[in-house]
C-alpha positions as CSV (number, residue, x, y, z in Angstrom):
1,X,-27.6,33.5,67.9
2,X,-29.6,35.2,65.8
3,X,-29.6,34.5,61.8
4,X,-30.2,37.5,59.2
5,X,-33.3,38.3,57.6
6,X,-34.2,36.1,54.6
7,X,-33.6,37.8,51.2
8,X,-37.4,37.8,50.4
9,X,-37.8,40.0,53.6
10,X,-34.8,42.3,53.0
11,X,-36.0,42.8,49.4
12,X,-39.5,44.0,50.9
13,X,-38.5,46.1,53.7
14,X,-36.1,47.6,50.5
15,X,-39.2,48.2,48.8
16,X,-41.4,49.6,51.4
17,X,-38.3,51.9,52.3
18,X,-37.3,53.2,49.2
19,X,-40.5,53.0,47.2
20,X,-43.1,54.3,50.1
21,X,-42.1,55.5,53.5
22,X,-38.6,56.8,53.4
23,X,-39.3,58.7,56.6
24,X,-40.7,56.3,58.4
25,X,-37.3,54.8,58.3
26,X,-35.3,58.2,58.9
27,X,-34.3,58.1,55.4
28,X,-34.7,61.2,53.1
29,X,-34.4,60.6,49.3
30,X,-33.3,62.9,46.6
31,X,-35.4,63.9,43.9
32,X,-34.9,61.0,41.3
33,X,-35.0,58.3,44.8
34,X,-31.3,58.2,46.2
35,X,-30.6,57.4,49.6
36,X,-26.8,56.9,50.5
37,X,-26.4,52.8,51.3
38,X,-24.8,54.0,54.8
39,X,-28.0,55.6,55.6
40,X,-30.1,52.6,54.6
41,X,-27.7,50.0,56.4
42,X,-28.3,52.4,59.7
43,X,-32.1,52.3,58.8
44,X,-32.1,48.6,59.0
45,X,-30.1,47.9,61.3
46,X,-32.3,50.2,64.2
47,X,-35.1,47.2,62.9
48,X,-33.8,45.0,65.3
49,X,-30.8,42.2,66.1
50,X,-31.0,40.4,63.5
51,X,-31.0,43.5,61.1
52,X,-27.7,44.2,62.5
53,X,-26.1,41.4,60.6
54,X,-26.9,42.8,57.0
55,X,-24.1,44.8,55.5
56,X,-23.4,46.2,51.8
57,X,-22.5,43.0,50.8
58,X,-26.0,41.3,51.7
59,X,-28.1,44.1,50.0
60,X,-25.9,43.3,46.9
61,X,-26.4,39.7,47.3
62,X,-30.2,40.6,47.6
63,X,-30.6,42.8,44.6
64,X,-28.3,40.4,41.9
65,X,-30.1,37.4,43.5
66,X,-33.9,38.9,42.3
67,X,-35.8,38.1,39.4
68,X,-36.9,41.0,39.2
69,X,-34.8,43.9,39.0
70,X,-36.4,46.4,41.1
71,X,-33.4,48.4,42.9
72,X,-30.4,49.9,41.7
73,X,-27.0,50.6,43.7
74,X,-24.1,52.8,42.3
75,X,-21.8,55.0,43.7
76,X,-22.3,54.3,47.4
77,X,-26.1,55.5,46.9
78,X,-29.3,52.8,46.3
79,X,-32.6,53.4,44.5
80,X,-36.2,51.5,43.6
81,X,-36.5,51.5,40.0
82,X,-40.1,51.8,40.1
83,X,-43.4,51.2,42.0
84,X,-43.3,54.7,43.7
85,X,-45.9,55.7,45.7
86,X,-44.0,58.9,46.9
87,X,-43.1,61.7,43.9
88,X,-39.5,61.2,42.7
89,X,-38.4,62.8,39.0
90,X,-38.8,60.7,36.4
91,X,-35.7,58.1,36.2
92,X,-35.9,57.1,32.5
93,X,-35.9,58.6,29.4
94,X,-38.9,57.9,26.7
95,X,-38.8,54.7,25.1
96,X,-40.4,53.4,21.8
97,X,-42.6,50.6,22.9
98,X,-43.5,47.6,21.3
99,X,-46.3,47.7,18.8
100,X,-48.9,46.3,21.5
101,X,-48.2,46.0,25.9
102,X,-50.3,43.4,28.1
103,X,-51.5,45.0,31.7
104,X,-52.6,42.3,33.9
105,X,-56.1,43.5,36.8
106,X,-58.6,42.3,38.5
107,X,-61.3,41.9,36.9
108,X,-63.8,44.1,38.8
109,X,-61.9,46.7,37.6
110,X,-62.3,46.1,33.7
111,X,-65.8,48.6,33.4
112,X,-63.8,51.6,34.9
113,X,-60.8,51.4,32.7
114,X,-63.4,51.3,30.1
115,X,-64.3,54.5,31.0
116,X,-61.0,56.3,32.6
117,X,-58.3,54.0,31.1
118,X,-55.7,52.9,33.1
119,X,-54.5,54.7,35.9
120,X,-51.7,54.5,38.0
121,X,-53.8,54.9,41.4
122,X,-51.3,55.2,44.2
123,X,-47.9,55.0,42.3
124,X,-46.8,57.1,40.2
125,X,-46.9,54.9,36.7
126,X,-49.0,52.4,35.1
127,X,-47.4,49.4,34.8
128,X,-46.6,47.5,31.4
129,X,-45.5,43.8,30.6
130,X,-44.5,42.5,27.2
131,X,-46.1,39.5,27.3
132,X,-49.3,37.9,28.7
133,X,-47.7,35.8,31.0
134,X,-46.3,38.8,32.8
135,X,-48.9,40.4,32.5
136,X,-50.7,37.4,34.1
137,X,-47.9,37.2,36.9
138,X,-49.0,41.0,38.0
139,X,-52.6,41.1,37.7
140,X,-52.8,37.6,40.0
141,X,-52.1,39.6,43.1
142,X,-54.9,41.7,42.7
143,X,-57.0,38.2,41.2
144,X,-56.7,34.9,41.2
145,X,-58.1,34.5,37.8
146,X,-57.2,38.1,36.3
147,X,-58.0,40.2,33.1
148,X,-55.3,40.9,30.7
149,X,-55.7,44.0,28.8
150,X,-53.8,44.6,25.5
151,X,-52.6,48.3,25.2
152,X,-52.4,49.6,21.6
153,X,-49.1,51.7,22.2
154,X,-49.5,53.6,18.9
155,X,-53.1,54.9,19.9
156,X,-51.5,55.9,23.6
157,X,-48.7,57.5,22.1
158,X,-50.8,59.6,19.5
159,X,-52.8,60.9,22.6
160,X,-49.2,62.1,23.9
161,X,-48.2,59.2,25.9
162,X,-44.7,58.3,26.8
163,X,-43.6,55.2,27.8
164,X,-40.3,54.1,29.6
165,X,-38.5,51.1,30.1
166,X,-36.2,50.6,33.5
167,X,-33.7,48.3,33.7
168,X,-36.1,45.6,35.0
169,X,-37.8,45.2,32.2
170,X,-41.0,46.4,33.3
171,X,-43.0,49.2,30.5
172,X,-44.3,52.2,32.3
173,X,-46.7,55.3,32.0
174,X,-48.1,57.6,33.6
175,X,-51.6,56.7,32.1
176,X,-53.4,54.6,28.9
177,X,-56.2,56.6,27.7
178,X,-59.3,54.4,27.2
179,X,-59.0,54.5,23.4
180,X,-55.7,52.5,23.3
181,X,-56.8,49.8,26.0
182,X,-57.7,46.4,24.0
183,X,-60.6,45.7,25.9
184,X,-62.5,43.6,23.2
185,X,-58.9,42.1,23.3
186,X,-58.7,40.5,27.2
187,X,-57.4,37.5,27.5
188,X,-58.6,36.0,30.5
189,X,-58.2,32.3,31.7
190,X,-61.5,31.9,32.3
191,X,-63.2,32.9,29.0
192,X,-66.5,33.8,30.6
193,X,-64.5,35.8,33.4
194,X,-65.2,39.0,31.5
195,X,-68.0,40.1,29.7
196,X,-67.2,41.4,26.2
């Protein structure tokens, strides 16, 4: 007998579903990232046997179980909250941020934020922590020993950028001008890991 997929694999296929390649999975989202759950569960379930065993209940079971709050379900329908690397509308409304924002990278990529700032690259937001320990929890996938760049939000938003805060807790926007990134300010763990 086959068992069901582990949460950590549900929550990714979630991910690469609703964040990246609706199609590939027959879905077709609406413009701020809806799919119906009935949809998704017959998404899923063409993935193979052991697919077939994961109903609305599991998905729910998934997303209350994570950390990290990056779906949504209401009303039948489900949603990623952020990481998008396909255009949806925006899903928040603008937030007043915190006086200063952390943004966790590798640090091979510290001399062109100098120059361009922070982009977003292939999503659709920069992404924001309030602390340097989430910051620090980000940036290690892209670097074992990462840079952690303060963002002064007051010098972002006075060159017009909004910032927005989903549900999981994660900051976001669309870009941080070079002027408001604290790069005098990294914090790296290794203090020679980036040269000041």
């Amino acid at each position: 007998m086959n068992s069901r997929p582990s949460r950590s694999e549900i929550s990714r296929v979630l991910s690469h579903a609703l964040r990246h390649a609706p199609g590939e999975y027959g879905l077709a989202l609406d413009p701020q990232g809806w799919a119906p759950v009935t949809e998704l569960l017959r998404a899923l379930h063409r993935l193979g046997q052991e697919w077939e065993l994961v109903d609305e209940t599991t998905i729910r079971e998934v997303l209350e179980a994570s950390k990290k709050k990056r779906h949504q379900m209401a009303e039948g329908r489900i949603r990623a909250l952020h990481g998008h690397s396909i255009p949806v509308q925006a899903l928040y409304e603008p937030t007043p941020p915190p006086p200063v924002l952390f943004h966790g990278t590798a640090r091979a990529t510290v001399p062109a934020i100098r120059v361009s700032g922070i982009l977003p690259m292939q999503r659709q937001y920069v992404h924001l922590a309030e602390t340097v320990e989430q910051a620090r929890q980000v940036g290690v996938r892209k670097d074992l020993n990462p840079a952690i760049l303060t963002v002064d939000t007051g010098v972002a938003t006075a060159s017009g950028v909004l910032f927005y805060r989903p549900e999981s807790g994660i900051w976001l926007a669309t870009s941080i001008p070079a002027s408001a990134v604290g790069i005098p300010g990294v914090i790296p763990t290794d203090v020679n890991a980036v040269d000041k």
